[in-house]
C-alpha positions in Angstrom: -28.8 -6.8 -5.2 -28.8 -6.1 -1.8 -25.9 -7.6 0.6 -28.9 -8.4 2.9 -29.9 -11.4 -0.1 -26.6 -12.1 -0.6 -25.9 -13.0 3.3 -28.9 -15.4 2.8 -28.1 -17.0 -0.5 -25.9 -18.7 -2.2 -26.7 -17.7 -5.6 -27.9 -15.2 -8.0 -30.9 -17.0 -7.8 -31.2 -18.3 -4.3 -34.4 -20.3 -3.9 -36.7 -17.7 -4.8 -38.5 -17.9 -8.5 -37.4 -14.8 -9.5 -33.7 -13.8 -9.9 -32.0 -11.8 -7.2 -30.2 -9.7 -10.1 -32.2 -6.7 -12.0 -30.0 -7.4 -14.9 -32.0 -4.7 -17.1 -30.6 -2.2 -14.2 -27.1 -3.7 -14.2 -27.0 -3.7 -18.0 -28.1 0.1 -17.8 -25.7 1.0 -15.4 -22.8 -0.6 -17.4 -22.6 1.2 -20.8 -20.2 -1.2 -22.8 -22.8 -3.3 -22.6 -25.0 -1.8 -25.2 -22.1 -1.7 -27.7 -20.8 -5.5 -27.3 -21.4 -8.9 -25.5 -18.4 -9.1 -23.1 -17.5 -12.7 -21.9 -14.4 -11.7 -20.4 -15.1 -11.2 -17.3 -12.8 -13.1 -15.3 -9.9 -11.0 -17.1 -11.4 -8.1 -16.8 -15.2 -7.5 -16.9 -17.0 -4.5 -18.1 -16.8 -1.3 -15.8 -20.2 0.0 -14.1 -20.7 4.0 -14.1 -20.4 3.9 -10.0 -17.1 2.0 -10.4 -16.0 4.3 -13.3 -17.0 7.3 -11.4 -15.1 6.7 -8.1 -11.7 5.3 -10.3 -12.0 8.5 -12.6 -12.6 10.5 -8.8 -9.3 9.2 -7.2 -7.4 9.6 -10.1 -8.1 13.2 -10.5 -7.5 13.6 -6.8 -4.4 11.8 -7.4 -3.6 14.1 -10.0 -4.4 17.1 -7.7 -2.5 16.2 -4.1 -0.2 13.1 -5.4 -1.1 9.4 -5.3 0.6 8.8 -1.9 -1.7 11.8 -0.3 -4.4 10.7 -2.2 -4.3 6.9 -1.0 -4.1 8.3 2.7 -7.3 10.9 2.2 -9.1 7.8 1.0 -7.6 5.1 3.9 -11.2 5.0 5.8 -12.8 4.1 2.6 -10.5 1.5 2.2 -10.8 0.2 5.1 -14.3 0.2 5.0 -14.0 -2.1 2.5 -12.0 -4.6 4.3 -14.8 -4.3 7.1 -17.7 -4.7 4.9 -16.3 -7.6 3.0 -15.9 -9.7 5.9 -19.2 -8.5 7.3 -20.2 -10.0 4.1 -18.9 -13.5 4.4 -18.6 -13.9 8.4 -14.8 -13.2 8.5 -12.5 -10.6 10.6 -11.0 -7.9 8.3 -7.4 -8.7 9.1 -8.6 -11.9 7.0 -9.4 -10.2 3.9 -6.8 -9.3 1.0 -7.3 -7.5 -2.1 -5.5 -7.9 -5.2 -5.1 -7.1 -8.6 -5.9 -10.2 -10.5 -7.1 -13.5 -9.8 -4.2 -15.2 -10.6 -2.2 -13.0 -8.6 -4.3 -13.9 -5.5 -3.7 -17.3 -6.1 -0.1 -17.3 -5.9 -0.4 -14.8 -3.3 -2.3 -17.0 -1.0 -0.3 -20.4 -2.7 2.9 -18.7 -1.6 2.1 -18.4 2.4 2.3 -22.2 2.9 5.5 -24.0 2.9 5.6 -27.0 0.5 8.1 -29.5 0.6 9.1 -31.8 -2.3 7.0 -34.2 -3.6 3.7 -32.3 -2.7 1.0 -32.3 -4.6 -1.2 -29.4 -5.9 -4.3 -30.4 -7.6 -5.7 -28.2 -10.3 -8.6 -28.5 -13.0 -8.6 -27.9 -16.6 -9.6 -24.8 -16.5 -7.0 -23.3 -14.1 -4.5 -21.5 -16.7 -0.9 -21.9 -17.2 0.5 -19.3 -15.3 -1.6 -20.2 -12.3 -0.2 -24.1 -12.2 3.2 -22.7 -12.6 3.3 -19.9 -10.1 1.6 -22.1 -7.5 4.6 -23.4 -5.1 7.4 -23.2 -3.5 9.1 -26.1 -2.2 11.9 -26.5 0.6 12.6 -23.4 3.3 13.3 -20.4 1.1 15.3 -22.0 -1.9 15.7 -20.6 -4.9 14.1 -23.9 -6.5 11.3 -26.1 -6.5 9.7 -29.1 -7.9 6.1 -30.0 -7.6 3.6 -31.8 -9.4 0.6 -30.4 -10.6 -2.3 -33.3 -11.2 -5.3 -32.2 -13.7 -7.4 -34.7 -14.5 -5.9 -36.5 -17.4 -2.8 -35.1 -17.3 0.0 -34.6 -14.7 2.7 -31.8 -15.4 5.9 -32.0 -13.5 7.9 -29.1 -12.8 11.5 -28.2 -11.8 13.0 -24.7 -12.5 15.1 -21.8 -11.2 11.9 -19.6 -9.1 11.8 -16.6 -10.0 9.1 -14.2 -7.6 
């Protein structure tokens, strides 16, 4: 897929008839695919050869010069990444974070605003556990807090020492 399609879709699928993915090509360029159907891909999706080859590159140049040394030889690739992201979506690169997981985004970005008690964060069923319970912090700094998660049909209080 080119970024060109993605900056004037919204979908895979866009409102062409065909798809915008070549998922024969994407299947070939992701071996694991062959061997198993892989619906984990939120937790952590099967790896491409290109994203397999540049991991397996660093890490021997890690293994080489150091991982500090390596991370600085590779700092304009990184931060070509920031600037191509937010080329992507219309957004500065200061704007852009990377992180590991998902869930550790979440709280990342949860964790910047300042809740007070008796605020309310609204999930949906199928935001996990450890997401609804990582997701504030209420009062200036305490080490407590007490918010209520609402998910449809259920409400789940909490109250408990924070631990970061």
């Amino acid at each position: 897929m080119l970024l060109s399609d993605m900056k004037e879709h919204d979908s895979a699928t866009g409102n062409r008839a065909e798809s915008l993915l070549d998922v024969p090509a994407l299947r070939a360029d992701t071996p694991g695919s062959e061997k198993v159907v892989h619906f984990n891909n939120a937790g952590c999706g099967l790896l491409a050869k290109p994203v397999l080859a540049a991991m397996l590159d660093h890490l021997n140049l890690e293994a080489e010069i150091g991982g500090y040394e390596a991370a600085a030889a590779r700092s304009d690739q990184v931060a070509g990444f920031y600037r191509e992201i937010a080329a992507l979506i219309n957004a500065r690169p200061r704007n852009i974070a990377f992180a590991a997981s998902a869930t550790h985004a979440y709280s990342t970005a949860l964790s910047s605003i300042r809740f007070e008690p008796g605020d309310v964060v609204l999930t949906t069923r199928n935001d996990s556990s450890p997401t609804r319970s990582r997701s504030c912090r209420c009062g200036s700094g305490s080490a407590s807090r007490s918010c209520t998660h609402r998910t449809p049909g259920k409400a789940v209080s909490t109250s408990r020492p924070w631990r970061p």
